[in-house]
C-alpha positions in Angstrom: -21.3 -37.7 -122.1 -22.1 -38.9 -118.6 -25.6 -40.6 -118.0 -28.1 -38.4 -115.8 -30.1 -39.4 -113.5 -33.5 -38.2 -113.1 -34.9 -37.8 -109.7 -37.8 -36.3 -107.7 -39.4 -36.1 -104.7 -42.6 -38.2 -104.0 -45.1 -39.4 -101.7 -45.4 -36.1 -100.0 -48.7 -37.1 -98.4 -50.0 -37.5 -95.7 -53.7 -39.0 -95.0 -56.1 -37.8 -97.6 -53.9 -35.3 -98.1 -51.8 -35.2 -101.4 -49.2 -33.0 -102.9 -47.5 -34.8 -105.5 -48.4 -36.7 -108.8 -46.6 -39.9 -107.7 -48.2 -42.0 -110.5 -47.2 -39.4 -113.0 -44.2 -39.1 -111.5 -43.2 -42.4 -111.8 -43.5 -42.2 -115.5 -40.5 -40.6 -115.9 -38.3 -40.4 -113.1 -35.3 -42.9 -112.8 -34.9 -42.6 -108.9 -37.9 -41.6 -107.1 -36.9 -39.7 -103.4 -39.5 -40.9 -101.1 -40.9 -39.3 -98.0 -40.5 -41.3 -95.0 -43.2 -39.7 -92.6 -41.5 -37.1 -91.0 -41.9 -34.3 -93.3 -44.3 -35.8 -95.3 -45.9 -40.2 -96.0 -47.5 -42.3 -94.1 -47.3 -46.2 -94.1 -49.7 -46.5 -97.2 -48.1 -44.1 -99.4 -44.8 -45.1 -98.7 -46.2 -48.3 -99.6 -48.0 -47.4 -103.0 -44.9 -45.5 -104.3 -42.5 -48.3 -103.5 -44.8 -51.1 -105.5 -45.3 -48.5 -108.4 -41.7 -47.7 -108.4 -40.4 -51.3 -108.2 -43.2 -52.2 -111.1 -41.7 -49.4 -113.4 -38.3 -50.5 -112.2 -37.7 -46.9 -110.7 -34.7 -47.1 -108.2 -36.1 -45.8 -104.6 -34.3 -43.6 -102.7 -35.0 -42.9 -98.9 -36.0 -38.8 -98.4 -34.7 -38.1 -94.6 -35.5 -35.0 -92.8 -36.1 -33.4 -89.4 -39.4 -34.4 -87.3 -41.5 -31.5 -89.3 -44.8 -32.2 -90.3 -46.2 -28.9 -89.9 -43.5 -27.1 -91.5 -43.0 -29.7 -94.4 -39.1 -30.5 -93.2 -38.1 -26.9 -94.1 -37.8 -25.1 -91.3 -34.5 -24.8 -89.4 -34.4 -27.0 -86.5 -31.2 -27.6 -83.6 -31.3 -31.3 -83.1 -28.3 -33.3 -81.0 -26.9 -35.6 -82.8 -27.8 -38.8 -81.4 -31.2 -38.2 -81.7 -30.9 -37.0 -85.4 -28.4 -40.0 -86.3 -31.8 -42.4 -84.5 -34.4 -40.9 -86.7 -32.7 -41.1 -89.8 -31.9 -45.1 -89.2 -36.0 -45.0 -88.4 -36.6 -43.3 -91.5 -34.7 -45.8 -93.7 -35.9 -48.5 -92.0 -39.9 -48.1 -92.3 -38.9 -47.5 -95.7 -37.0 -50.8 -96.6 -39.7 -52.8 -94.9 -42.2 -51.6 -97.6 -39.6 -51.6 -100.5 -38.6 -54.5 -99.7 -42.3 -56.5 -99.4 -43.0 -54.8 -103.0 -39.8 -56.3 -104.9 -37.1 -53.8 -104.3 -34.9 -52.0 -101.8 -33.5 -48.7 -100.5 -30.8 -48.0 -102.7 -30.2 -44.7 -102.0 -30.6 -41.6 -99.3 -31.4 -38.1 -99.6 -32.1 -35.1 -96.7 -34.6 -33.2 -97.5 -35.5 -29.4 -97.1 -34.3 -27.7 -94.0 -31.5 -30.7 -93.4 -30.2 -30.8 -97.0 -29.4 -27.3 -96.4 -28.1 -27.9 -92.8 -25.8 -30.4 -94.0 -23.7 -28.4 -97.1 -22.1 -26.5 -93.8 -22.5 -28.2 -90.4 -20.4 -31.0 -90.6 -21.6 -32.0 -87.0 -25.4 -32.6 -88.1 -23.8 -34.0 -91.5 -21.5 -36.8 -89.3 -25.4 -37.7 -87.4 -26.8 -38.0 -91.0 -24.2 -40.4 -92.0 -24.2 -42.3 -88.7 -27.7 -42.8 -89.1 -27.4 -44.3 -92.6 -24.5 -46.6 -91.5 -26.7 -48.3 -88.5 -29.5 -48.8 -91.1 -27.1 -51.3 -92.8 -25.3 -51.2 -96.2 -23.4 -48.7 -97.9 -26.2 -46.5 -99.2 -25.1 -43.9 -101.8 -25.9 -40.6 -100.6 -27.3 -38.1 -102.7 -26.4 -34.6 -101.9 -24.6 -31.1 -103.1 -21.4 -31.7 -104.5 -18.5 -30.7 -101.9 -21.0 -30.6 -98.8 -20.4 -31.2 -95.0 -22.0 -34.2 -96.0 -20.2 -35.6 -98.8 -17.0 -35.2 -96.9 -18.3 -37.4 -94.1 -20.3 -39.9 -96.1 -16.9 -39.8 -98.1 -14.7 -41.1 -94.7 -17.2 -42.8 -93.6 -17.0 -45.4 -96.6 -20.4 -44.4 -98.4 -20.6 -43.8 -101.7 -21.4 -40.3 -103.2 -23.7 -39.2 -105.7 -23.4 -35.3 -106.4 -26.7 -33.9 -107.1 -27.7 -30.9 -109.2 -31.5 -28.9 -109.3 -33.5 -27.9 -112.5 -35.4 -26.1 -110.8 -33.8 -23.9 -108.1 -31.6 -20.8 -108.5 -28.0 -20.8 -107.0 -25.6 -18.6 -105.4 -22.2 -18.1 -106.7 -20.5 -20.2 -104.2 -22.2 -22.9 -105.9 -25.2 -23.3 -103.0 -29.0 -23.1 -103.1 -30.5 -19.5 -102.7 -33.0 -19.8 -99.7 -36.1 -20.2 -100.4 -37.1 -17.5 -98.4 -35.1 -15.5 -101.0 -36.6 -13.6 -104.1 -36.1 -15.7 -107.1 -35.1 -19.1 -105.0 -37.4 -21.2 -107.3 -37.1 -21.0 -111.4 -40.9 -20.9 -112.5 -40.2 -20.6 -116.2 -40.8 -24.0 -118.1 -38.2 -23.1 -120.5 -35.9 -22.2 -118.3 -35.6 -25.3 -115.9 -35.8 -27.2 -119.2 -32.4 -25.2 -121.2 -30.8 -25.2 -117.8 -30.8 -29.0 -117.3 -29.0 -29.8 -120.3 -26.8 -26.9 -119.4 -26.1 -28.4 -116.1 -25.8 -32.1 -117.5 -23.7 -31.2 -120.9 -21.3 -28.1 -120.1 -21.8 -28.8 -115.8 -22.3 -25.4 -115.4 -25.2 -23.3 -114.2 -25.8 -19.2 -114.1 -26.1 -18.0 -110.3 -28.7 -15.5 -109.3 -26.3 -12.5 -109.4 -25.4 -13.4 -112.9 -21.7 -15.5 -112.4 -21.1 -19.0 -113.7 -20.7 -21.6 -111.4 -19.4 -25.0 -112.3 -22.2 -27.8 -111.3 -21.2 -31.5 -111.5 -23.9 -33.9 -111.0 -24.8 -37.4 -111.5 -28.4 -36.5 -110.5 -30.7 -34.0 -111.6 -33.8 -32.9 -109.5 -37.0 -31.5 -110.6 -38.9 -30.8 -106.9 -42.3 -33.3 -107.4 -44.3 -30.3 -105.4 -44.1 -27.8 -108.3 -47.4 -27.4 -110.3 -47.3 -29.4 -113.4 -44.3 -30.7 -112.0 -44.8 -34.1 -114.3 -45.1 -32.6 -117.4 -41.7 -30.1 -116.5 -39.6 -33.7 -116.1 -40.7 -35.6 -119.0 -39.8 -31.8 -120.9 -36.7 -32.4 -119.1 -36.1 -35.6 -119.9 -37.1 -35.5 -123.5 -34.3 -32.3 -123.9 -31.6 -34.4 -122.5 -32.3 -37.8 -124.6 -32.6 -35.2 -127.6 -29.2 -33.4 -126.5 -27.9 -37.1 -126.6 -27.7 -37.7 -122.9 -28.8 -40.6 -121.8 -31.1 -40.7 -118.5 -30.4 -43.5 -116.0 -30.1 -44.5 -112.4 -27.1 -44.0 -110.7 -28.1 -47.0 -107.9 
């Protein structure tokens, strides 16, 4: 069977302010997505997660999103282009500087919230995403929804593709995210998450909300760093898939 990677979100700070068990985390996770101050971070997390990260030789992956601090990157937001292609090169950036002074690199870029939703459809804010990444320098993987807006222009664009599948969040039968604003969006049940990961990763399919089966490919698995006991549900995870005889790995 394929290897899976394990990923989740981290360094979703800000000040004194912490959400997720980075150090916990880090434990377990093979690719750590980390917040790159505008939805969450600031210049001395990003900086503790990257040296923790390179010491456990966790691959670090750039977290992108829109300018949202207040609303945590998930709320919808209209901006051009241009601007949106700048801030995600800024993003990346600030992040290589500290990956880089702690032993490691960037090898990887996710959107997060309200743009990894923006992107499976609007191939317009999709083409700023992926212009952003190409001025940053590289050909960054990006991680993202298999047969997304953004795939398809990170795909013509030259960058490599990573498709990415969730433990932890219900799906539509078209094979999308149910919003979170949605009943049910989020799977709470331990058990749960933990049989439908090695669903996901040994059969690639998942059982939408309304009760169809919808194939899911993935190279990646998330389990969102923000959920309570969120370290304890990925090393369940990751324990289930070694046992199921899948190994757990990287991608970058």
């Amino acid at each position: 069977m394929t290897p899976m990677d394990l990923n989740a979100d981290l360094g979703e700070g800000f000040g004194r302010w912490r959400l997720t068990d980075d150090d916990a985390l880090l434990s377990v996770v093979t690719s750590a997505n980390v917040a790159c101050g505008f939805h969450a971070g600031d210049p001395s997390t990003m900086r503790w997660v990257c040296e923790r990260a390179a010491e456990r030789g966790v691959r670090v992956g750039a977290q992108v999103s829109y300018r949202d601090l207040a609303g945590f990157g998930r709320r919808a937001m209209d901006v051009p282009p241009d601007e949106l292609a700048d801030e995600i090169t800024y993003q990346i950036g600030a992040l290589r500087v500290f990956a880089r002074a702690a032993g490691t690199d960037v090898t990887y870029v996710k959107p997060h919230g309200a743009l990894y939703n923006r992107v499976v459809t609007d191939a317009e804010q999709a083409e700023a995403v992926v212009n952003g990444v190409l001025r940053a320098g590289g050909a960054l993987p990006v991680l993202g929804l298999p047969g997304s807006r953004l795939h398809e222009a990170a795909g013509r664009a030259g960058l490599p593709v990573v498709a990415e599948a969730f433990a932890d969040r219900a799906y539509t039968a078209r094979g999308t995210l149910v919003p979170r604003r949605d009943a049910g969006a989020v799977v709470h049940d331990a058990d749960a998450v933990v049989a439908r990961s090695v669903r996901i990763a040994r059969d690639a399919d998942v059982t939408a909300l309304t009760g169809e089966d919808v194939a899911v490919r993935a190279r990646s698995l998330c389990v969102h760093g923000d959920t309570p006991g969120a370290a304890l549900l990925a090393r369940r995870v990751r324990e289930a898939l070694e046992t199921a005889g899948i190994a757990v790995e990287a991608f970058a």
